[in-house]
N, C-alpha and C positions, 0 to 999 in steps of 0.2 A: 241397520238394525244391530242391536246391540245384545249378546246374549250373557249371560252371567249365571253361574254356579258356584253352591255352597252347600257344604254339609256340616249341621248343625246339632249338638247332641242335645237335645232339648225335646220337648212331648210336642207334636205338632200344632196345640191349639194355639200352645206361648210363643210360638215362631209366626203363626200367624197375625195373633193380634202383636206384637211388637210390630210388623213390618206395616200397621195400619196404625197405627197409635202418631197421635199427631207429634206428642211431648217428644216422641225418642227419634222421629224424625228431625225436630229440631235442634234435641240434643248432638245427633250423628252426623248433623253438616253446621255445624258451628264455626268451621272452615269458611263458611259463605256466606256465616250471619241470619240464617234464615228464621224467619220467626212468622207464623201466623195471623195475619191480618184481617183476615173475612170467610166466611162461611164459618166451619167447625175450626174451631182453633186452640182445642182439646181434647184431651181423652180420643176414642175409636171413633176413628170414621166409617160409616154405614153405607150401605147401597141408597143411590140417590144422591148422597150429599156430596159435598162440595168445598173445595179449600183453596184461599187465598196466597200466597206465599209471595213472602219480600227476602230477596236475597242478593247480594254482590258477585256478580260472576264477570270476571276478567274487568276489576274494576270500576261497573257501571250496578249502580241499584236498579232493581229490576223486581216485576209482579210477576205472577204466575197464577191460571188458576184452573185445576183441577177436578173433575167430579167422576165420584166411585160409579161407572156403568154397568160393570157386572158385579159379581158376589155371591161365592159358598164357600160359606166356614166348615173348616178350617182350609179349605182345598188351593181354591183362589179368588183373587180379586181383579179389576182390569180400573186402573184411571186414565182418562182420557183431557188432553189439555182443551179448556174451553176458552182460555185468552191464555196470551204472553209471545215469548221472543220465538219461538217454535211457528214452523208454519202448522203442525201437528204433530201431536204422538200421543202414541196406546203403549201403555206401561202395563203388562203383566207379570201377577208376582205367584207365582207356583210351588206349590206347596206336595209333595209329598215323604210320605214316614217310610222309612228303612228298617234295618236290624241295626242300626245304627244311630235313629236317629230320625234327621228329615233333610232331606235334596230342598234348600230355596231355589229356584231359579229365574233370572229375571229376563223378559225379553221388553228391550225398550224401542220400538220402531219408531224412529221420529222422521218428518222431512223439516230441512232447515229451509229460514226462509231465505230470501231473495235469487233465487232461480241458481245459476252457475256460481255465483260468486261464495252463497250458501256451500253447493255442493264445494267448492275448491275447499271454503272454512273448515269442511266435515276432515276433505284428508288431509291438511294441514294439522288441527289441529282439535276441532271439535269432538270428533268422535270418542281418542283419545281421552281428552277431556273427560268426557260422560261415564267412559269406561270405568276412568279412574273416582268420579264421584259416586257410583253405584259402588264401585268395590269396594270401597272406604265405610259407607250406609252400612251396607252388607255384613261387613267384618263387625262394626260396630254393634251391630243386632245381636251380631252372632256372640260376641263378647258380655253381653245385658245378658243375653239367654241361658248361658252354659253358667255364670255367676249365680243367676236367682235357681239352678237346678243344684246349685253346689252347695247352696242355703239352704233348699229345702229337701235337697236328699239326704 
């Protein structure tokens, strides 16, 4: 499990839908080519739906596909992987507003597949990995958000 925080100075609705917007998700990992292939493959994704993703991680092009299970605006959301290289994981992305601002925080529990050799990839090098691709999303959010508050304050 993977936990990740961030403090955002931004109104908590625009921290929200950025971190569900398909476009700024592609825009913040452009690192790995990722581009929307099937289900919603713009603008907000909604409770229920569902999103394709093609991306290059370590080399190899790869699908992924995702569907929003839970959902309250602005508060949180949960995606859960319905196919890909993951044996599974529930991604929560948590939302609340401060005197500051808003705490995102994400908790990514995934299991990798293939039994031992999975786990070894994790402490090698996966986990890491993941860590570092949420922080990067994350900052990048965080960056869209505080910009369009500095526009429109």
């Amino acid at each position: 499990m993977i936990k990740t925080e961030l403090y955002i100075n931004a109104p908590i609705e625009v921290c929200f839908d950025l971190a569900r917007s398909i476009d700024i998700h592609a825009e913040s990992t452009s690192q790995t080519k990722e581009i929307a292939v099937g289900g919603v493959t713009s603008g907000l994704i909604e409770l229920g739906q569902s999103v394709t993703w093609e991306a290059v991680h370590f080399g190899i092009k790869q699908r992924l596909t995702a569907k929003i299970t839970e959902f309250e605006r602005p508060y949180y959301f949960v995606d859960e992987m319905v196919e890909g290289a993951f044996k599974s994981f529930r991604h929560i992305h948590q939302f609340t507003a401060t005197g500051q601002g808003v705490l995102m925080m994400d908790v990514f529990d995934y299991v990798s597949p293939l039994g031992w050799i999975g786990k070894l990839a994790d402490k090698l090098f996966l986990e890491r990995y993941m860590r570092d691709f949420l922080t990067k999303r994350n900052r990048y959010m965080k960056q869209v958000a505080e910009q369009s508050q500095s526009r429109d304050g």
